[in-house]
C-alpha positions in Angstrom: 26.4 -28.1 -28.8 28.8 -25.9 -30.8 32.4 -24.8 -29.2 34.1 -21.6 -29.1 36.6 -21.2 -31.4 39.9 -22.0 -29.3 42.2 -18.7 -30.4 46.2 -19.3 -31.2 48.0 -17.9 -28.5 50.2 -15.7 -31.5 46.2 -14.2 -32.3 45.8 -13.8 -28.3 49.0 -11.9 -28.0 48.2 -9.6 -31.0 44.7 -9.0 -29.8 46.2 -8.4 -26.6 49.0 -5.7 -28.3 46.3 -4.1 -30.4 43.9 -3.7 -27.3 47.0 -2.2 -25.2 48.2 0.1 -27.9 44.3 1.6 -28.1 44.2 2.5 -24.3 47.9 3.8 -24.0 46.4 6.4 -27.1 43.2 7.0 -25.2 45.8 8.2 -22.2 47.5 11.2 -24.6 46.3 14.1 -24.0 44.9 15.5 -27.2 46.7 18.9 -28.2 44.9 21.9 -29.2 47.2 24.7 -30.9 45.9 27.9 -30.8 47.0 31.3 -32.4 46.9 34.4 -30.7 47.1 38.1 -31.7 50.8 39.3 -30.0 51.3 41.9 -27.2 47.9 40.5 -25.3 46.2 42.7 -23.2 42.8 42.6 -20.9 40.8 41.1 -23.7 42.6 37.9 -24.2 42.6 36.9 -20.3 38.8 35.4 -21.2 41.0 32.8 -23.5 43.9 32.6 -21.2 41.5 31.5 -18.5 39.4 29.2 -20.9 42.8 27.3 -21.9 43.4 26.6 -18.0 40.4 25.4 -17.9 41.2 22.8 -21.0 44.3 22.0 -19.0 42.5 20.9 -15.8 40.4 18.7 -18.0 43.6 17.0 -19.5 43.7 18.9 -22.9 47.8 19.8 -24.0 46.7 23.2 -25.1 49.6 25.1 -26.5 49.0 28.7 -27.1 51.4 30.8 -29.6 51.7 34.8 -30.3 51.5 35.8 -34.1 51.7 39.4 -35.6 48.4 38.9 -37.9 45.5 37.8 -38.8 47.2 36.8 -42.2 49.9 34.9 -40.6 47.1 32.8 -38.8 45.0 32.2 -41.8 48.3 30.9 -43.5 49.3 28.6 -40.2 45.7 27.0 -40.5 46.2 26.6 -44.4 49.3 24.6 -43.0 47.9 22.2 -40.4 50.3 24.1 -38.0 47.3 25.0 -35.4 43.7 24.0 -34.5 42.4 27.2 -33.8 43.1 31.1 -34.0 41.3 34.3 -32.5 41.4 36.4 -35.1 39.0 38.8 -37.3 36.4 37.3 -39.5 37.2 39.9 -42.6 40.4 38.0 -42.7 39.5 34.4 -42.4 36.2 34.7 -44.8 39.0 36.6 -47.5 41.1 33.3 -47.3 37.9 30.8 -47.0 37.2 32.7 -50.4 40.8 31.8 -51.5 40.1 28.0 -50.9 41.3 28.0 -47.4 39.5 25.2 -45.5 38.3 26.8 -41.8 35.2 27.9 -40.5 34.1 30.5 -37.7 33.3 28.9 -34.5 32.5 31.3 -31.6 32.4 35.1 -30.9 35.7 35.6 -28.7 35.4 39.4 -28.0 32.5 42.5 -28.9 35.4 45.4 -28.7 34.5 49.4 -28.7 35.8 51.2 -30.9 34.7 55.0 -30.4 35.0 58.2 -32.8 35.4 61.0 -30.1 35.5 64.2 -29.9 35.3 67.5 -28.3 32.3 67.6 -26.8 31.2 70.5 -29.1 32.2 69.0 -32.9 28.8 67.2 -33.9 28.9 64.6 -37.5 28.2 68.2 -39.8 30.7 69.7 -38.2 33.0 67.1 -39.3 32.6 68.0 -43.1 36.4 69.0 -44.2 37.9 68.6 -40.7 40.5 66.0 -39.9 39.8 62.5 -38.8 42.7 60.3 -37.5 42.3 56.9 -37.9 45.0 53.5 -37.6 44.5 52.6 -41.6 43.4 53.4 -45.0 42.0 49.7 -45.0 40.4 47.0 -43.1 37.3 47.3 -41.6 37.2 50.3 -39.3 37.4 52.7 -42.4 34.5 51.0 -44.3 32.6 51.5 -40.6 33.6 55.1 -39.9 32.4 55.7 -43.5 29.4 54.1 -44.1 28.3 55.6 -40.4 29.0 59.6 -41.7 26.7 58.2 -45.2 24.2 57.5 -43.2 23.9 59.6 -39.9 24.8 62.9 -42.2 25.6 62.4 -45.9 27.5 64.6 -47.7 29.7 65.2 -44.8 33.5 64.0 -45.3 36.0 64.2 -43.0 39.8 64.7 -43.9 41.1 61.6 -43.0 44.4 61.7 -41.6 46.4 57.7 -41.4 47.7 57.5 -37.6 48.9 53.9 -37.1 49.4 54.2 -33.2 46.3 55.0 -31.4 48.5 56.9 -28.5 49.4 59.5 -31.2 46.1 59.5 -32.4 45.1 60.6 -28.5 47.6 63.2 -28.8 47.0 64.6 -32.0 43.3 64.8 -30.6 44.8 66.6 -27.1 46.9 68.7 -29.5 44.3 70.1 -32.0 46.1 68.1 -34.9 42.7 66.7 -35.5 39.3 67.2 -34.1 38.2 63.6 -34.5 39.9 60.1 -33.2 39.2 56.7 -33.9 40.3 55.3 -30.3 39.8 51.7 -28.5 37.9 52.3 -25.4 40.8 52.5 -22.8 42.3 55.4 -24.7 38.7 57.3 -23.9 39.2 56.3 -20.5 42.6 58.0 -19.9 40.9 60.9 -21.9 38.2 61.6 -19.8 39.9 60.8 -16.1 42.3 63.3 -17.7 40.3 66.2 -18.7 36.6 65.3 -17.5 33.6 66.9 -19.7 36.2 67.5 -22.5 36.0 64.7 -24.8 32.6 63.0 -25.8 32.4 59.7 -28.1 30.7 60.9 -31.0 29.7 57.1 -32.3 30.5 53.7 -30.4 30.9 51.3 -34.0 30.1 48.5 -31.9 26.1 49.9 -30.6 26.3 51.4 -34.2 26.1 48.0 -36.2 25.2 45.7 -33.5 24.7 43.0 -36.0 28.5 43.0 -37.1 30.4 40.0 -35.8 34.1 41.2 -35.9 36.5 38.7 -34.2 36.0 34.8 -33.4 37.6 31.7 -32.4 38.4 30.4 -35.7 38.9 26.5 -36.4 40.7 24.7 -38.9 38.5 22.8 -41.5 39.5 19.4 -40.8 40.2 19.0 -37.0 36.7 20.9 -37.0 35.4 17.4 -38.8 37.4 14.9 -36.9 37.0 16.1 -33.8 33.6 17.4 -32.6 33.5 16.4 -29.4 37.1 18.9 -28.5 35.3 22.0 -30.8 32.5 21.6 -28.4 34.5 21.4 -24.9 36.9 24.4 -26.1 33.6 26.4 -26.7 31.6 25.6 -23.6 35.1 25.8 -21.8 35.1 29.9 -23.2 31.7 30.5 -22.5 31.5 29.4 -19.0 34.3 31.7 -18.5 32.5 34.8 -20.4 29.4 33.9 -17.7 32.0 33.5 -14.6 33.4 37.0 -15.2 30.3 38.7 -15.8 29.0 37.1 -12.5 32.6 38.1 -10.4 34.3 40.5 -12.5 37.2 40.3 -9.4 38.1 36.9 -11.1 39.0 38.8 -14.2 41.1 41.5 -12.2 43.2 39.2 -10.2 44.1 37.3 -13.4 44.9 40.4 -15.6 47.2 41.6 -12.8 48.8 38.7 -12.2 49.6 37.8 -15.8 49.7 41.8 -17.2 51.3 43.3 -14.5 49.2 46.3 -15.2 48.2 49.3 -12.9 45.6 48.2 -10.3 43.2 51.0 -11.1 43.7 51.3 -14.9 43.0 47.9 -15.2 39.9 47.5 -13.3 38.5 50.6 -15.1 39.1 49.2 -18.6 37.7 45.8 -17.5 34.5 47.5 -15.8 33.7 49.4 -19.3 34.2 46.4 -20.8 31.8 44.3 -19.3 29.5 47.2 -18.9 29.6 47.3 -23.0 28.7 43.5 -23.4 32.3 42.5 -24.6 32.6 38.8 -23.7 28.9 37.4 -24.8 27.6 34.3 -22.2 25.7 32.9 -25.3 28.5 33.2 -27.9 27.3 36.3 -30.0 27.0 34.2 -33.1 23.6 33.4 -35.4 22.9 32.4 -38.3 21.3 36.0 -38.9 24.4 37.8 -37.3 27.0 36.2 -39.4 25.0 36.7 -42.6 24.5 40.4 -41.9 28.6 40.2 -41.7 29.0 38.4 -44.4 26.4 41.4 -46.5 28.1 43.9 -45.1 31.7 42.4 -46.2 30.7 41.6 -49.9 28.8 44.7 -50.3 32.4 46.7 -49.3 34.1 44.5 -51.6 36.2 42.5 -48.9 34.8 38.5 -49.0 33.5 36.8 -52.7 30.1 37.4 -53.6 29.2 33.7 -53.9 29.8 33.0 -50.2 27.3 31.9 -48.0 26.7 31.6 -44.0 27.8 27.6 -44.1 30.9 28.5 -46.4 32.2 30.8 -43.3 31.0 29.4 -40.1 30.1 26.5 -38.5 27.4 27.4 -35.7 26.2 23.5 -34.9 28.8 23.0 -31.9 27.5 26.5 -30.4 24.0 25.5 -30.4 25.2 22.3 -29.0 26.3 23.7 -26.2 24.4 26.4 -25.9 21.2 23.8 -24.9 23.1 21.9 -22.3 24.3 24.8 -20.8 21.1 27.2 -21.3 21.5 30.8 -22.6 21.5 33.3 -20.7 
């Protein structure tokens, strides 16, 4: 009969310091860092509401305001955050650059709307001014490859108009007869002067296929840590289905954290969910993205060479996505 190996009691203490050190680090919270476009509004609650969720399970989720895109793709370049919500154009540009991060998980499907008076049809536009918030990024390339194909030959006089509250007035004041607006300016529009204005494309229905902003994660923590990519993305999605289900939810936390008007708000959140922003399944596909990523190269904003698995990761979505069913 063969003994056990008697341990020294210096090896039993070490074992014993090793084994204690390994369950005092299973008992710290793991931090997620996670960018944010500044000056929130309604569509960011969704996130807001998924991070409290993280909390409750014990995640340190720490959530910091940035002025860009840019600024975020440079912070992940840096190891200084986990995640971002930010627009794919920009992240795909820097993954082109040599940036290591990939796409994740749609966070919001936002309408933007080219409206009008109710009489100016797309011919009409030929030679008439068009306000709009830049010469560049994507919502130019959008408002001009619709007027190429819904009436060619047709082309606008584009007039720059960084704040879209001008860009209302200017429409009010007959500075222009066209306005690239986000949805809640349309609403003021028509609860001020009902039957006057009418959208004359919604860019969102127009290229459904476009995925335009995501949870982006950093390359590495993405890799090392698959089992927190796929909490923080079932944590969003269950909050995209509980709002859709109980859209109050949604206005008692944008009040409370916004401090908005009670009737403004709800409206802009009701023509939110009415236009599919927050997706239950996530929005993203392999066909999706690669339709983006066409549509990008082809407009000269991402490399050429890119390909769907260079931008976006889509395995911890599906993951989720069949324990938690589609919907």
């Amino acid at each position: 009969m063969r003994c056990m190996p008697v341990l020294s009691l210096r090896v039993l203490i070490a074992l014993l310091i090793v084994a204690g050190s390994a369950a005092c680090k299973s008992l710290v919270p793991t931090r997620i860092r996670v960018l944010v476009i500044a000056n929130s509004d309604v569509r960011d609650i969704p996130l807001a509401m998924a991070a409290d969720d993280l909390r409750n399970q014990g995640y340190r989720v720490e959530i910091t305001p940035m002025m860009s895109g840019a600024l975020m793709a440079d912070a992940l370049s840096r190891g200084d955050a986990e995640l971002a919500s930010f627009n794919n154009e920009t992240l795909w540009a820097a993954i082109g650059k040599g940036l290591r991060a990939k796409t994740i998980v749609q966070r919001l499907s936002f309408p933007n709307l080219v409206v009008t008076r109710q009489s100016v049809s797309c011919r009409a536009m030929n030679g008439r001014p068009l306000a709009i918030g830049s010469q560049t990024g994507l919502n130019p390339r959008l408002v001009s490859r619709y007027f190429e194909s819904r009436c060619p030959g047709t082309e606008p006089q584009v007039l720059v108009i960084p704040d879209s509250a001008a860009r209302t007035a200017a429409l009010v004041g007959g500075t222009v007869d066209a306005a690239l607006l986000p949805l809640e300016e349309f609403l003021k529009l028509q609860k001020a002067a009902p039957g006057t204005y009418a959208t004359l494309v919604d860019l969102t229905k127009e290229f459904p296929q476009l995925q335009v902003n995501a949870v982006q994660a950093r390359g590495d923590w993405l890799e090392q840590h698959p089992r927190e990519v796929r909490e923080v993305i079932r944590a969003l999605l269950l909050v995209h289905r509980r709002i859709i289900a109980n859209r109050r939810l949604l206005y008692t936390r944008t009040l409370e954290q916004l401090k908005t008007d009670k009737a403004e708000t709800t409206s802009v959140i009701d023509a939110l969910i009415a236009a599919g922003a927050w997706d239950p399944n996530g929005a993203l596909t392999n066909d999706n993205v690669q339709y983006t990523l066409n549509f990008l190269q082809e407009t000269g904003a991402v490399p050429k060479g890119l390909r769907v698995e260079d931008v976006a990761d889509l395995a911890p979505l599906n993951d989720v996505l069949n324990d938690i069913g589609r919907q």
